[in-house]
C-alpha positions as CSV (number, residue, x, y, z in Angstrom):
1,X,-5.3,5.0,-9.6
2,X,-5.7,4.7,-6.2
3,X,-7.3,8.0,-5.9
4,X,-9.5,7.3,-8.5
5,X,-10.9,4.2,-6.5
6,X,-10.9,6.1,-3.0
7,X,-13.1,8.6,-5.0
8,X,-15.4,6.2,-6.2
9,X,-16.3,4.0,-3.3
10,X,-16.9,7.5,-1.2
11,X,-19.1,8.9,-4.1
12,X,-20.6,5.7,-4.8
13,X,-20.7,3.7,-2.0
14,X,-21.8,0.3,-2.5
15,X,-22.8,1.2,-6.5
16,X,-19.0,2.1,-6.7
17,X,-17.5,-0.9,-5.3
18,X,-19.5,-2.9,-7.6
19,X,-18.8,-0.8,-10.3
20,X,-15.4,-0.6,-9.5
21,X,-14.9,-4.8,-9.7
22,X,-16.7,-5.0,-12.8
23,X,-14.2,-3.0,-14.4
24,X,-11.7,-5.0,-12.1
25,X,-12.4,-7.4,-14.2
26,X,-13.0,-6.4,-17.4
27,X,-9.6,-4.2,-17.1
28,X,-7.1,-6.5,-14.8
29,X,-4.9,-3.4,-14.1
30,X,-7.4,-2.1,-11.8
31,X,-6.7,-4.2,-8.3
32,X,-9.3,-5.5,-6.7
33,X,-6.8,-6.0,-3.4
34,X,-6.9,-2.4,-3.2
35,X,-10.4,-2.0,-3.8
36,X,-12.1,-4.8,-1.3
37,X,-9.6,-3.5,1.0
38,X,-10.5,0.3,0.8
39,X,-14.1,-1.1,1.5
40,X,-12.8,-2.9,4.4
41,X,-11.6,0.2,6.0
42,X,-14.8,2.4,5.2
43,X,-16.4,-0.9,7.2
44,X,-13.5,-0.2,9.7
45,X,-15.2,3.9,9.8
46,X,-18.5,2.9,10.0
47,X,-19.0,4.1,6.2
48,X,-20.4,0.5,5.1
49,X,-21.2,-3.1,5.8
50,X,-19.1,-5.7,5.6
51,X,-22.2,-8.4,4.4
52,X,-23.6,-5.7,1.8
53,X,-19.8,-4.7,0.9
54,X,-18.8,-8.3,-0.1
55,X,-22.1,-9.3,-1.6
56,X,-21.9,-6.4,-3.9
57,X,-18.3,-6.5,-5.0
58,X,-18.8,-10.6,-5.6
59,X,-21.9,-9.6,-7.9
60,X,-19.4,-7.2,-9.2
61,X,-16.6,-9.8,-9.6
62,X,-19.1,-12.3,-11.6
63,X,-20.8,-10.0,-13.9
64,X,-17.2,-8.7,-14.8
65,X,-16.1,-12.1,-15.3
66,X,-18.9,-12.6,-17.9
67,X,-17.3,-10.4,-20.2
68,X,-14.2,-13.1,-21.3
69,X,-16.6,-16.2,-20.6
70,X,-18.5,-15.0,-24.0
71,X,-15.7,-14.3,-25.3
72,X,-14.4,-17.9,-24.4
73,X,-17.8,-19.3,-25.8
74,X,-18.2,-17.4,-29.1
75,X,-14.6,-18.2,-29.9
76,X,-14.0,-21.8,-29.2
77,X,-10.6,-23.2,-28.9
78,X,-9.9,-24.5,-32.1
79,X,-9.6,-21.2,-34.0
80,X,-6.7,-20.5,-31.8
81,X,-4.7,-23.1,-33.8
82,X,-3.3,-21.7,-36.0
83,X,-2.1,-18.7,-33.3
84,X,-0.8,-21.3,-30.8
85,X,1.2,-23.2,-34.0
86,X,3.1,-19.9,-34.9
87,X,3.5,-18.7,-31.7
88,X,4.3,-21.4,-29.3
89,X,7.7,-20.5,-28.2
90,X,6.2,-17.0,-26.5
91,X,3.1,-18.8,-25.3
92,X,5.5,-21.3,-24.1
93,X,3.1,-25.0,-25.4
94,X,2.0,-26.4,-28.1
95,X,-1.2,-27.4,-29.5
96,X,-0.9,-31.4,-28.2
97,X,-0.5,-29.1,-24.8
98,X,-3.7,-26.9,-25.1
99,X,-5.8,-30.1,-26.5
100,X,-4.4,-32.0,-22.6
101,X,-5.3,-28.7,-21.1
102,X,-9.2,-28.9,-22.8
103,X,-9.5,-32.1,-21.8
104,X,-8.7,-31.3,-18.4
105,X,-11.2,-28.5,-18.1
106,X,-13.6,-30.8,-19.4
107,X,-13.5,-33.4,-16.6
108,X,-12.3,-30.4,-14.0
109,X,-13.5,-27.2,-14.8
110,X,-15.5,-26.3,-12.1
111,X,-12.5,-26.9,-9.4
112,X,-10.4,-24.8,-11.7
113,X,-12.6,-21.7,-11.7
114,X,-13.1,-22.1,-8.4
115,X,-9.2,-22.3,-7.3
116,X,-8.8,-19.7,-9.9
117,X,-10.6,-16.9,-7.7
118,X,-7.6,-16.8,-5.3
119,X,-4.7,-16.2,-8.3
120,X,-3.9,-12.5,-9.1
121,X,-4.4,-13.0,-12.5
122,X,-5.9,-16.4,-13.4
123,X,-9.3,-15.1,-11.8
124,X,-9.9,-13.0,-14.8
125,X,-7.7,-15.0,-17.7
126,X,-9.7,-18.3,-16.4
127,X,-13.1,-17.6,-18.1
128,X,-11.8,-17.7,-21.4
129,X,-11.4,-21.1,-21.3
130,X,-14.1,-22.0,-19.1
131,X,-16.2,-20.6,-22.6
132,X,-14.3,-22.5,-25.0
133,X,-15.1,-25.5,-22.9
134,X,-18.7,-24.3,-23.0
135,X,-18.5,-25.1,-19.1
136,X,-21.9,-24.6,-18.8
137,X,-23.5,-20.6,-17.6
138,X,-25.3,-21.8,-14.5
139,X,-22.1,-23.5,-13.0
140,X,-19.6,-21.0,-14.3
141,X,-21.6,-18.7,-12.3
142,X,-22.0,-20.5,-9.0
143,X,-18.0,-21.2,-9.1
144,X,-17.4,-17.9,-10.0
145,X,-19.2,-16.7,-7.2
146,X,-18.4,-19.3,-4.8
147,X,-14.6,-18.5,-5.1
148,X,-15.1,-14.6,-5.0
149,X,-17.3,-14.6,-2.3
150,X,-14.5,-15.8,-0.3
151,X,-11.5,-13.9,-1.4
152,X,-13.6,-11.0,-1.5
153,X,-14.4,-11.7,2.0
154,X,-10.3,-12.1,2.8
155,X,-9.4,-9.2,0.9
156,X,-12.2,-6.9,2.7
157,X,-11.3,-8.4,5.9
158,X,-8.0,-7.9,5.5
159,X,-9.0,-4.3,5.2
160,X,-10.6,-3.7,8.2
161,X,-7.6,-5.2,10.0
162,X,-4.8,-3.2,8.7
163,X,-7.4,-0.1,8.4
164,X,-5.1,1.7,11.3
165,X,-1.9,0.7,10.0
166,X,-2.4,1.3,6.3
167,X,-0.3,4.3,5.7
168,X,2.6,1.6,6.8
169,X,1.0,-0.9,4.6
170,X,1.8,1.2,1.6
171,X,5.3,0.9,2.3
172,X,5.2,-2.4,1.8
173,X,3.2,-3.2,-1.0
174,X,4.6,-1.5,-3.6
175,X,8.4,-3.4,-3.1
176,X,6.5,-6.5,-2.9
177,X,4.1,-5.9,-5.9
178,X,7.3,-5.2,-7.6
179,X,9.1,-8.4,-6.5
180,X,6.7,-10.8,-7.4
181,X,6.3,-9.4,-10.8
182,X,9.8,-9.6,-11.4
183,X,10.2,-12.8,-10.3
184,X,6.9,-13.4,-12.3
185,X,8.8,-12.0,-15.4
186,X,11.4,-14.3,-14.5
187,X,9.6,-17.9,-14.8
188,X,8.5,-17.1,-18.3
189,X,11.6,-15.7,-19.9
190,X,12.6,-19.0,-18.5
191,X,10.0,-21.1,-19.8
192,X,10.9,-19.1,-23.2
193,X,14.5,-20.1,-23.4
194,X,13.6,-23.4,-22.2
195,X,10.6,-24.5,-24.2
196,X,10.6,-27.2,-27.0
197,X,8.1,-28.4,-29.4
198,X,6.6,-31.9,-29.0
199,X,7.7,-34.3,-31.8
């Protein structure tokens, strides 16, 4: 994967960092860490930007992002009913739960997709319901790129720091990565044995 990405951005350049976050986003397995971070050290060589490189992979970022928004819109919430009612022990809340948590992205929605930007995995898994809420397109944009802009900017700065050190970065990341999914893995088998129905 990685080689894939390093590919990419050098063929590419700026086209392949955007490209690169779209399908970041469409396709969460693809890390955008590793991507905004490989752009930070080709900043680092004098191979790009770092304005240009974080404007494009925030473009990048949003348009990806659009992708489960429509599929947010055009589903709405309430056909997941019946899903939520015979599966609520694996996803762990009930309906009562998911109508509080509607209501909550009704009054708060734009704080949430903004915060969201900064969380491995609700950056992506936050648009769906920003489109059942039918947050509306102009300000799920704006959050959306509000938010990326500046962990873009963190993750390609990061880049650029570490850019001499990053063969000893590698050495850490991966027991890390590994570590926080487990404990990830953890907190819902957890929340699976745990969980009761309301009423």
């Amino acid at each position: 994967m990685t080689d894939f990405i390093v590919h990419l951005i050098a063929r590419g350049g700026y086209a392949g960092i955007f490209l690169l976050m779209v399908l970041e986003n469409v396709f969460p397995p693809i890390p955008s860490e590793v991507i905004m971070g490989l752009g930070g050290i080709a900043v680092e060589q004098g191979e790009m930007s770092f304005v240009p490189l974080v404007l494009w992979g925030t473009i990048g970022t949003t348009i990806g992002n659009y992708f489960w928004y429509w599929i947010g819109r055009r589903t709405g919430y309430q056909r997941f009913r019946p899903f939520v009612e015979r599966y609520g022990r694996v996803l762990t809340l009930d309906w009562h739960e998911v109508e509080k948590l509607h209501r909550f992205f009704l009054s708060h929605g734009h704080w949430v997709i903004f915060a969201a930007r900064f969380m491995p995995t609700g950056r992506t898994l936050i648009s769906i319901p920003a489109g059942m809420a039918r947050i509306p397109f102009w300000e799920f944009t704006l959050w959306t790129f509000a938010g990326s802009a500046i962990w873009n900017s963190v993750l390609a700065g990061a880049g650029v720091f570490l850019s001499h050190n990053f063969h000893q970065l590698q050495d850490y990341v991966g027991p890390v990565a590994l570590a926080v999914m487990a404990g990830m893995v953890g907190w819902y088998l957890w929340r699976v044995f745990t969980w009761k129905p309301r009423g």
